[in-house]
N, CA, C and O atoms as a Tinker XYZ file with bonds, in Angstrom:
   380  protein
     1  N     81.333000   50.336000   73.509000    73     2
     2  CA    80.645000   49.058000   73.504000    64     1     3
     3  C     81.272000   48.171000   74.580000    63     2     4     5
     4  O     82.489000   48.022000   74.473000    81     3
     5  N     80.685000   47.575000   75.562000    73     3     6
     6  CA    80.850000   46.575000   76.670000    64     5     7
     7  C     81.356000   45.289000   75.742000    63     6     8     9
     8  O     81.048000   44.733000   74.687000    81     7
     9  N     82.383000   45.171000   76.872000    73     7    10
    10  CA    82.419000   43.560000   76.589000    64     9    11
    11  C     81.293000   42.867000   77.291000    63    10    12    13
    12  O     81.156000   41.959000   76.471000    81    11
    13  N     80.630000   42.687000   77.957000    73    11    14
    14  CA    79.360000   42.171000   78.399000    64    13    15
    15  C     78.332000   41.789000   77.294000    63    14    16    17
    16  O     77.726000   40.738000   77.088000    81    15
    17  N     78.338000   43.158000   76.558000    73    15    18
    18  CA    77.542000   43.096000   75.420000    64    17    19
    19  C     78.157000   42.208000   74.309000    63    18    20    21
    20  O     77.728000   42.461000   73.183000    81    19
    21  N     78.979000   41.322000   74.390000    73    19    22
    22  CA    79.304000   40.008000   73.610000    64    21    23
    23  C     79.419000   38.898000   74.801000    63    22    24    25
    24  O     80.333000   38.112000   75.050000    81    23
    25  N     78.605000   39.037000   75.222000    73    23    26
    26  CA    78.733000   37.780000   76.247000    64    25    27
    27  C     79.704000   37.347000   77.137000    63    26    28    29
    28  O     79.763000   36.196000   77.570000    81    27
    29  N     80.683000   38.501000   77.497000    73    27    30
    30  CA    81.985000   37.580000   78.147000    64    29    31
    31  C     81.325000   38.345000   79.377000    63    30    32    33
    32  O     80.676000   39.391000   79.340000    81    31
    33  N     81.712000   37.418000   80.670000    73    31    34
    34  CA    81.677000   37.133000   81.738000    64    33    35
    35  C     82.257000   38.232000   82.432000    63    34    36    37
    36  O     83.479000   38.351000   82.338000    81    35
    37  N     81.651000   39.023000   83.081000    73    35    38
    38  CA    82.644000   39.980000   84.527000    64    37    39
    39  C     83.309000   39.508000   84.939000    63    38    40    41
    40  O     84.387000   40.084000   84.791000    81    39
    41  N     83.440000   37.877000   85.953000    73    39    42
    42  CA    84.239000   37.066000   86.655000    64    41    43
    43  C     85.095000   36.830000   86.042000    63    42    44    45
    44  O     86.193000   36.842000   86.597000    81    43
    45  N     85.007000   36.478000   84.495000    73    43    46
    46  CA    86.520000   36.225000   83.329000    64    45    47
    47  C     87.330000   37.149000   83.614000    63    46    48    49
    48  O     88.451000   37.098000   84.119000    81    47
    49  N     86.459000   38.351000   83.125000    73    47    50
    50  CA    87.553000   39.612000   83.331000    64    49    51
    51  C     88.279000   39.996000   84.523000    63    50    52    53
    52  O     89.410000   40.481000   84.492000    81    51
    53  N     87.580000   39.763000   85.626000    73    51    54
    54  CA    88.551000   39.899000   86.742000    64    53    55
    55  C     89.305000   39.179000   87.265000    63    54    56    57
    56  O     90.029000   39.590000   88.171000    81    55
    57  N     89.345000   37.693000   86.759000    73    55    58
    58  CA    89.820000   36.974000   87.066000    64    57    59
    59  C     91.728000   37.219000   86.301000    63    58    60    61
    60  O     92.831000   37.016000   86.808000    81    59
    61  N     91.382000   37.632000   85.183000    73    59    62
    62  CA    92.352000   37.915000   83.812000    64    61    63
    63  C     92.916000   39.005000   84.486000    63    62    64    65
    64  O     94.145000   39.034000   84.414000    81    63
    65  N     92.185000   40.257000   85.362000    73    63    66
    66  CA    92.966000   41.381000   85.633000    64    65    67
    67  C     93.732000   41.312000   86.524000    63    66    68    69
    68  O     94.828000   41.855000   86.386000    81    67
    69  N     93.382000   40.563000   87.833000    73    67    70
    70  CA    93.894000   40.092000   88.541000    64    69    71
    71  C     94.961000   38.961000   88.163000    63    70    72    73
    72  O     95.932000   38.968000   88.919000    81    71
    73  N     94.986000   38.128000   87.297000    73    71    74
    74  CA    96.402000   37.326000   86.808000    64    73    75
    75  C     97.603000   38.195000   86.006000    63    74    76    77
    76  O     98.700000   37.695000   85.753000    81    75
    77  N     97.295000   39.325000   85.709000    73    75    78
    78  CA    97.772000   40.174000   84.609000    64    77    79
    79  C     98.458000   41.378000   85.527000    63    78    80    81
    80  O     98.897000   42.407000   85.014000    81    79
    81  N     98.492000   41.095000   87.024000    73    79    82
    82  CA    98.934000   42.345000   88.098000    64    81    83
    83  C    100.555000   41.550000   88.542000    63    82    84    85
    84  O    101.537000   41.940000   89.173000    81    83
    85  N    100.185000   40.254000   87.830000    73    83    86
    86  CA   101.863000   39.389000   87.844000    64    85    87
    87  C    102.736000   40.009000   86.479000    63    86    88    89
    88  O    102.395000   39.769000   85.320000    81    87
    89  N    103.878000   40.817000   86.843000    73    87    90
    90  CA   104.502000   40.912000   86.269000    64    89    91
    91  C    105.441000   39.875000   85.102000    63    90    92    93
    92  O    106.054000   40.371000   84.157000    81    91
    93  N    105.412000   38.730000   85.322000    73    91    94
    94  CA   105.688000   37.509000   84.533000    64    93    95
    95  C    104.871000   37.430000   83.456000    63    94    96    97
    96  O    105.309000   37.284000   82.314000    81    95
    97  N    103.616000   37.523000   83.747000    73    95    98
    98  CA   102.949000   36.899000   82.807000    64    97    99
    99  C    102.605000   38.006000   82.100000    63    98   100   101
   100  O    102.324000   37.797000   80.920000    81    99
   101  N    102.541000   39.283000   82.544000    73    99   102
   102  CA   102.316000   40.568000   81.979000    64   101   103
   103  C    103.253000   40.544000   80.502000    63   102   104   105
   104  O    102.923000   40.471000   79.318000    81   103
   105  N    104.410000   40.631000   81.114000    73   103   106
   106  CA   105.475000   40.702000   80.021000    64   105   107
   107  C    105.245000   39.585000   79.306000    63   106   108   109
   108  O    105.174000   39.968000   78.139000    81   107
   109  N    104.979000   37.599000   79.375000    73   107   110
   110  CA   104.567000   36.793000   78.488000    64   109   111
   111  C    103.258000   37.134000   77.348000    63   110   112   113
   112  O    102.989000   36.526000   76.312000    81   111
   113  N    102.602000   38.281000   77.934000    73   111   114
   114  CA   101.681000   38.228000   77.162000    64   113   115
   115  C    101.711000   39.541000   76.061000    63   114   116   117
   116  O    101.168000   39.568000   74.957000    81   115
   117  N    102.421000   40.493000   76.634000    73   115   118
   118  CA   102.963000   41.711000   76.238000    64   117   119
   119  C    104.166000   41.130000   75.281000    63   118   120   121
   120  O    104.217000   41.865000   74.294000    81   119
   121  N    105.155000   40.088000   75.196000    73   119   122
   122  CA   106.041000   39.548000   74.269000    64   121   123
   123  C    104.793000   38.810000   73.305000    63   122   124   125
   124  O    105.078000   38.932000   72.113000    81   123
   125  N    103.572000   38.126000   73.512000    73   123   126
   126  CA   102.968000   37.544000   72.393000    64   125   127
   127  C    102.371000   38.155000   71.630000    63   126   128   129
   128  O    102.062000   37.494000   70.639000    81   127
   129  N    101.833000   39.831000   71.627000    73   127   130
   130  CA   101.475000   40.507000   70.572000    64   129   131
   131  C    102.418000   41.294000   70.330000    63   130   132   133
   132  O    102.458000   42.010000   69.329000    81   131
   133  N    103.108000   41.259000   71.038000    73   131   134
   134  CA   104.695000   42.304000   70.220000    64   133   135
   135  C    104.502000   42.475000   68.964000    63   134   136   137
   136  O    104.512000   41.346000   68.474000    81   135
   137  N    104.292000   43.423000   67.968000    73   135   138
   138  CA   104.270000   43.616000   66.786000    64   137   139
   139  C    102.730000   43.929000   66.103000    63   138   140   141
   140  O    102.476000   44.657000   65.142000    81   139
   141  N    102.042000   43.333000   66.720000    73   139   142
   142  CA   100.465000   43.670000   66.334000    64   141   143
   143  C    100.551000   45.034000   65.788000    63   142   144   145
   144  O    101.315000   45.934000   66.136000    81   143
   145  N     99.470000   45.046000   64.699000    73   143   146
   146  CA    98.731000   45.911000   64.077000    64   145   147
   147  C     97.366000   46.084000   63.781000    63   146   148   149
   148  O     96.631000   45.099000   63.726000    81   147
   149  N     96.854000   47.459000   63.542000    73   147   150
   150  CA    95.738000   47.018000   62.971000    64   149   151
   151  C     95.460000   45.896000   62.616000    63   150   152   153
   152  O     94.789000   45.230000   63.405000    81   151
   153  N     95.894000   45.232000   61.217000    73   151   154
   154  CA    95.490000   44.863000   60.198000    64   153   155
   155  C     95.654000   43.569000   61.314000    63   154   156   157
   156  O     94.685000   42.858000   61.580000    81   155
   157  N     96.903000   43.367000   61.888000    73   155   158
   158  CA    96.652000   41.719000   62.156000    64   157   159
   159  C     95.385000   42.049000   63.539000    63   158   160   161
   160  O     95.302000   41.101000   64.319000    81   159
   161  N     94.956000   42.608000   63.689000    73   159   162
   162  CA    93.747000   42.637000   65.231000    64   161   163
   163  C     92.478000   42.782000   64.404000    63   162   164   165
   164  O     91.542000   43.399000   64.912000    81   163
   165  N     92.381000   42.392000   63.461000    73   163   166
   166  CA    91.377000   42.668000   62.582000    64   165   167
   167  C     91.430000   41.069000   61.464000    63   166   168   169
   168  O     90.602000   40.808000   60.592000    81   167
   169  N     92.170000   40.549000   61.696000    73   167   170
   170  CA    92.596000   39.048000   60.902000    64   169   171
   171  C     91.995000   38.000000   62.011000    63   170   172   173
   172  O     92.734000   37.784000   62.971000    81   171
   173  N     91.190000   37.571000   61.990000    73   171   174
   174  CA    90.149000   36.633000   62.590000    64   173   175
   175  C     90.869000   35.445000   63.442000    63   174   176   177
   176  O     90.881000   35.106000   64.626000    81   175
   177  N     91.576000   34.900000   62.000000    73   175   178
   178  CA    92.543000   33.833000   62.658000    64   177   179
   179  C     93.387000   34.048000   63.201000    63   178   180   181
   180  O     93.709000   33.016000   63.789000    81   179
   181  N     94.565000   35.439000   63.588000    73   179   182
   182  CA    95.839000   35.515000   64.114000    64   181   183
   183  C     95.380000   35.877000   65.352000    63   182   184   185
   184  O     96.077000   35.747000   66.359000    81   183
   185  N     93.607000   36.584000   65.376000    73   183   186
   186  CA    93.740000   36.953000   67.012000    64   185   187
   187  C     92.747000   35.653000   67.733000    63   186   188   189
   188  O     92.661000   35.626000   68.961000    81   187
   189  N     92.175000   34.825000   67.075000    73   187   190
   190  CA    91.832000   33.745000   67.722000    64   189   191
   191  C     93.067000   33.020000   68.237000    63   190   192   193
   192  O     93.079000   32.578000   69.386000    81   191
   193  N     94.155000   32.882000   67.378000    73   191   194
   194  CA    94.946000   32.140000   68.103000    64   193   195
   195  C     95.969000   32.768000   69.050000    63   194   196   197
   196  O     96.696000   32.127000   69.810000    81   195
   197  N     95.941000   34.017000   68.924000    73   195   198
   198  CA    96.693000   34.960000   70.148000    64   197   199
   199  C     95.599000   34.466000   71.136000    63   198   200   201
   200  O     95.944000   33.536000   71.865000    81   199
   201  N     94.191000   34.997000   71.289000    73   199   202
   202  CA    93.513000   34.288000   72.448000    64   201   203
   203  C     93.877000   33.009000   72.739000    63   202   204   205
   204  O     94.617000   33.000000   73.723000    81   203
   205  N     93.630000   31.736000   72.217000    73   203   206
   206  CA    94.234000   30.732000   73.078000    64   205   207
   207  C     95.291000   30.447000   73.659000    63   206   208   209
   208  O     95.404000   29.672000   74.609000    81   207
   209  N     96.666000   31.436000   72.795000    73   207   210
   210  CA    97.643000   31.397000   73.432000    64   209   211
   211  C     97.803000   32.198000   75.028000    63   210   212   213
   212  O     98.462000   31.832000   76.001000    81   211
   213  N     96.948000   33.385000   74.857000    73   211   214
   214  CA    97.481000   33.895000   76.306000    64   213   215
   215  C     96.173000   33.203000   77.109000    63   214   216   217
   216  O     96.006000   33.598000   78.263000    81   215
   217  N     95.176000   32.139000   76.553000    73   215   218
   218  CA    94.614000   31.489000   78.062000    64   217   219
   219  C     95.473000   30.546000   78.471000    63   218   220   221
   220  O     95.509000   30.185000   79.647000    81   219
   221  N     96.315000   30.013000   77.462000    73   219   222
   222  CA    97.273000   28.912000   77.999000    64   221   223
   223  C     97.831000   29.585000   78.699000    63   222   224   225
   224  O     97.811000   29.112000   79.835000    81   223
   225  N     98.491000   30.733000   78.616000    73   223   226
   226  CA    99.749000   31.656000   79.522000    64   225   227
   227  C     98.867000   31.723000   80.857000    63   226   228   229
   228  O     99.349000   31.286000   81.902000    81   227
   229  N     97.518000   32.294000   80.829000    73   227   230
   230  CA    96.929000   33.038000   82.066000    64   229   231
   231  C     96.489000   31.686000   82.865000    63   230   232   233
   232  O     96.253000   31.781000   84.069000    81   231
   233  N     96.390000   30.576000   82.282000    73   231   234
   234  CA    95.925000   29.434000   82.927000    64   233   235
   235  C     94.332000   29.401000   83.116000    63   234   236   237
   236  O     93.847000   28.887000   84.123000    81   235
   237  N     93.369000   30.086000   81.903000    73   235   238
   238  CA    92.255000   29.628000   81.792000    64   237   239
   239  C     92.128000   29.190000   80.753000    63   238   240   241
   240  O     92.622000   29.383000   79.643000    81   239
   241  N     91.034000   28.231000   81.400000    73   239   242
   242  CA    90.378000   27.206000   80.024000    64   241   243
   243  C     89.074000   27.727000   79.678000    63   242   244   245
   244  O     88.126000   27.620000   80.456000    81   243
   245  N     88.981000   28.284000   78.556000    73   243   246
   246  CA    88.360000   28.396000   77.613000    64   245   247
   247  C     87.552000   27.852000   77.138000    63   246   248   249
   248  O     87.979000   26.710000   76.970000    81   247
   249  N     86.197000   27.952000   76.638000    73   247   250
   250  CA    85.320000   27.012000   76.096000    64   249   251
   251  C     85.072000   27.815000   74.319000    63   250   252   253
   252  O     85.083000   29.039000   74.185000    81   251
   253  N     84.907000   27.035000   73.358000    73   251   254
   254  CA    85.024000   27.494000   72.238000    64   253   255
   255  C     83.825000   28.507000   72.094000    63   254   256   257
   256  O     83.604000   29.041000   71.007000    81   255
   257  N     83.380000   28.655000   72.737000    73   255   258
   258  CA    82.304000   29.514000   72.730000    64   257   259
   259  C     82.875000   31.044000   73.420000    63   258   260   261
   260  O     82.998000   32.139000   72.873000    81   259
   261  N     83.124000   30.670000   74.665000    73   259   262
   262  CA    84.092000   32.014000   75.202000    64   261   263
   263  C     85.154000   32.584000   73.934000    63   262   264   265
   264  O     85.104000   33.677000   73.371000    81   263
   265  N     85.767000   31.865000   73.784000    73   263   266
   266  CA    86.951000   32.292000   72.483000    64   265   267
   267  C     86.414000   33.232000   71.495000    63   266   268   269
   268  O     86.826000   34.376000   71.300000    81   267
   269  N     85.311000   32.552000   70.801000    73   267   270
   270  CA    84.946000   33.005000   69.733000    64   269   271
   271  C     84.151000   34.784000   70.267000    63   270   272   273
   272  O     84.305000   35.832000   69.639000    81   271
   273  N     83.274000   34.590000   71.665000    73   271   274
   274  CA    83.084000   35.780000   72.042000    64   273   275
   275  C     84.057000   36.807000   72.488000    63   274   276   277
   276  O     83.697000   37.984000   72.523000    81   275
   277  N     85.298000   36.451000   72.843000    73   275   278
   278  CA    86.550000   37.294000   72.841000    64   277   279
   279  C     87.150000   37.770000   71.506000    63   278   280   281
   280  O     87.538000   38.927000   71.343000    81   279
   281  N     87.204000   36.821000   70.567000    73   279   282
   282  CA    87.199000   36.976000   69.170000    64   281   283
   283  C     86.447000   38.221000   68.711000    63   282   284   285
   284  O     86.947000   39.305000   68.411000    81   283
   285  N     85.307000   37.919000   68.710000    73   283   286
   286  CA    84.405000   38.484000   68.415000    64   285   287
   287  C     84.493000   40.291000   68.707000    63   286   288   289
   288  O     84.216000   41.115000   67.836000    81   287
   289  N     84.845000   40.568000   69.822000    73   287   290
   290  CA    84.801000   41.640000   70.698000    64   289   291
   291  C     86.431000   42.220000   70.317000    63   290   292   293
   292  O     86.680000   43.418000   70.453000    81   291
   293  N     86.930000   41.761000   70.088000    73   291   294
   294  CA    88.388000   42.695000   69.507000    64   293   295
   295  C     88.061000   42.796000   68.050000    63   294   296   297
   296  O     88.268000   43.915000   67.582000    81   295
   297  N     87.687000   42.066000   67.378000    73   295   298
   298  CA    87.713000   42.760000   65.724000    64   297   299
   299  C     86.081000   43.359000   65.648000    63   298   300   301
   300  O     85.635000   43.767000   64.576000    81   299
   301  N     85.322000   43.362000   66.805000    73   299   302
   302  CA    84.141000   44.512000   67.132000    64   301   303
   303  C     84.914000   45.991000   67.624000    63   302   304   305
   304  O     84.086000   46.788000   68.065000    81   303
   305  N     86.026000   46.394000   67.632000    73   303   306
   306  CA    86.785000   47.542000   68.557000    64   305   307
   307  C     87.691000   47.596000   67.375000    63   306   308   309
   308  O     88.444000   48.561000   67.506000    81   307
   309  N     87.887000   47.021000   66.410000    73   307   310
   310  CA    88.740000   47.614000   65.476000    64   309   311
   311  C     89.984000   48.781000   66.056000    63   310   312   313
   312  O     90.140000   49.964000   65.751000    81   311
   313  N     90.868000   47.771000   67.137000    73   311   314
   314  CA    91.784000   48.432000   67.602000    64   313   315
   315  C     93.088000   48.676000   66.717000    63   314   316   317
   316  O     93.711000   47.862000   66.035000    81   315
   317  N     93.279000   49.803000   66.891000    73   315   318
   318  CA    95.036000   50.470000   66.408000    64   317   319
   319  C     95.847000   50.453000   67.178000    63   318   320   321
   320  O     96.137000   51.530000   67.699000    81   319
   321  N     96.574000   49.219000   67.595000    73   319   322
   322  CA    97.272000   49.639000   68.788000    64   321   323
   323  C     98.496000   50.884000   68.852000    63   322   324   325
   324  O     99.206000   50.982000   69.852000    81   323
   325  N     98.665000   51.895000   67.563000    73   323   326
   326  CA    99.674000   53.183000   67.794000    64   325   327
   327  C     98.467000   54.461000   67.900000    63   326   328   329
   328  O     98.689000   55.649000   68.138000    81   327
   329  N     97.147000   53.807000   67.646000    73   327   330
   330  CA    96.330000   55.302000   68.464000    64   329   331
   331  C     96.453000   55.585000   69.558000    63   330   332   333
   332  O     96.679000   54.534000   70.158000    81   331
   333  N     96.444000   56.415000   70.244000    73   331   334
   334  CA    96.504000   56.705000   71.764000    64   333   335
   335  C     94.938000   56.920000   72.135000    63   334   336   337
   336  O     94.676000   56.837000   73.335000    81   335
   337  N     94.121000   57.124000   71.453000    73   335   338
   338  CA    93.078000   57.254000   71.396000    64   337   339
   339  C     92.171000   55.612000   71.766000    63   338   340   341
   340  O     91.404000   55.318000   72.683000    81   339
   341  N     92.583000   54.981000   70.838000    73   339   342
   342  CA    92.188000   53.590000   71.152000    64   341   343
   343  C     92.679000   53.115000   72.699000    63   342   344   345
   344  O     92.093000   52.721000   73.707000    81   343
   345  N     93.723000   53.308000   72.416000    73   343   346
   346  CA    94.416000   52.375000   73.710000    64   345   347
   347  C     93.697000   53.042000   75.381000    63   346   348   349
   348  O     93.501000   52.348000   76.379000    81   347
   349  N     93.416000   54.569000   75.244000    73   347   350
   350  CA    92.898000   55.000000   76.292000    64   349   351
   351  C     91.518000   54.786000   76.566000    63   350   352   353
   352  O     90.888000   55.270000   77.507000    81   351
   353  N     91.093000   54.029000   75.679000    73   351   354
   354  CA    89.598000   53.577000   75.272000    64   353   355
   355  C     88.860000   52.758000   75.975000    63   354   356   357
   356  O     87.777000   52.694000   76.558000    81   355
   357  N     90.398000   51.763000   75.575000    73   355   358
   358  CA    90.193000   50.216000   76.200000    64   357   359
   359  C     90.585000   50.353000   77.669000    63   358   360   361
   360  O     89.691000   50.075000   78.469000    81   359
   361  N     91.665000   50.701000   78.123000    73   359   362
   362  CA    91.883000   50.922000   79.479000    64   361   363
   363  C     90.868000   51.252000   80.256000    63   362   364   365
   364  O     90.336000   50.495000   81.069000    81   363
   365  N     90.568000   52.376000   80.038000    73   363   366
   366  CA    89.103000   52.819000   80.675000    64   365   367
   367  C     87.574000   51.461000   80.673000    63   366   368   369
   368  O     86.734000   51.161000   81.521000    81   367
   369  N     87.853000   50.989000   79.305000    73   367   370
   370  CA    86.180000   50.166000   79.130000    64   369   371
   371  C     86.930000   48.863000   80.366000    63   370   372   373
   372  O     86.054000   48.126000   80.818000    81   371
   373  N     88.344000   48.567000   80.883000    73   371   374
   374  CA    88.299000   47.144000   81.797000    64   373   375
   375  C     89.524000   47.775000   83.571000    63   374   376   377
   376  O     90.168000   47.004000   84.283000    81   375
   377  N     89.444000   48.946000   83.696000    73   375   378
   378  CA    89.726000   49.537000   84.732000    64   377   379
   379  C     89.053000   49.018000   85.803000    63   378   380
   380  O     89.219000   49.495000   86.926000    81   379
């Protein structure tokens, strides 16, 4: 399933991939889900507010509407982050 197909923006995403090729902020954002699980990537509220936290980190502003479609699109992927299966999933769907 596309992220497109929840409304987020191509230009977001490249804009994000391209901020995310900085090793600084890589690791700031890689230290803010440190610990994630299923269960919390699937908890509505802990990954809404992981999203606003890493647009504050990446330095985009967000409109509550974008959020909620980023929202939306991770507990649509019901990610595991210790599958290897998942994780090679996602890599591939924003390569």
């Amino acid at each position: 399933m596309s992220y497109q197909q929840f409304g987020i923006r191509p230009d977001l995403v490249e804009r994000v991939k391209f901020k995310m090729k900085n090793p600084a902020t890589k690791e700031r954002l890689k230290q803010l889900i440190d610990g994630a699980n299923k269960y919390d990537l699937q908890d509505r509220v802990k990954v809404a507010k992981w999203v606003k936290s890493a647009a504050r980190i990446l330095n985009e502003p967000l409109t509550s509407i974008q959020e909620q479609q980023i929202v939306n699109f991770v507990l649509a992927q019901k990610i595991d982050p210790k599958n290897t299966f998942h994780l090679i999933k996602l890599w591939a769907m924003f390569r």
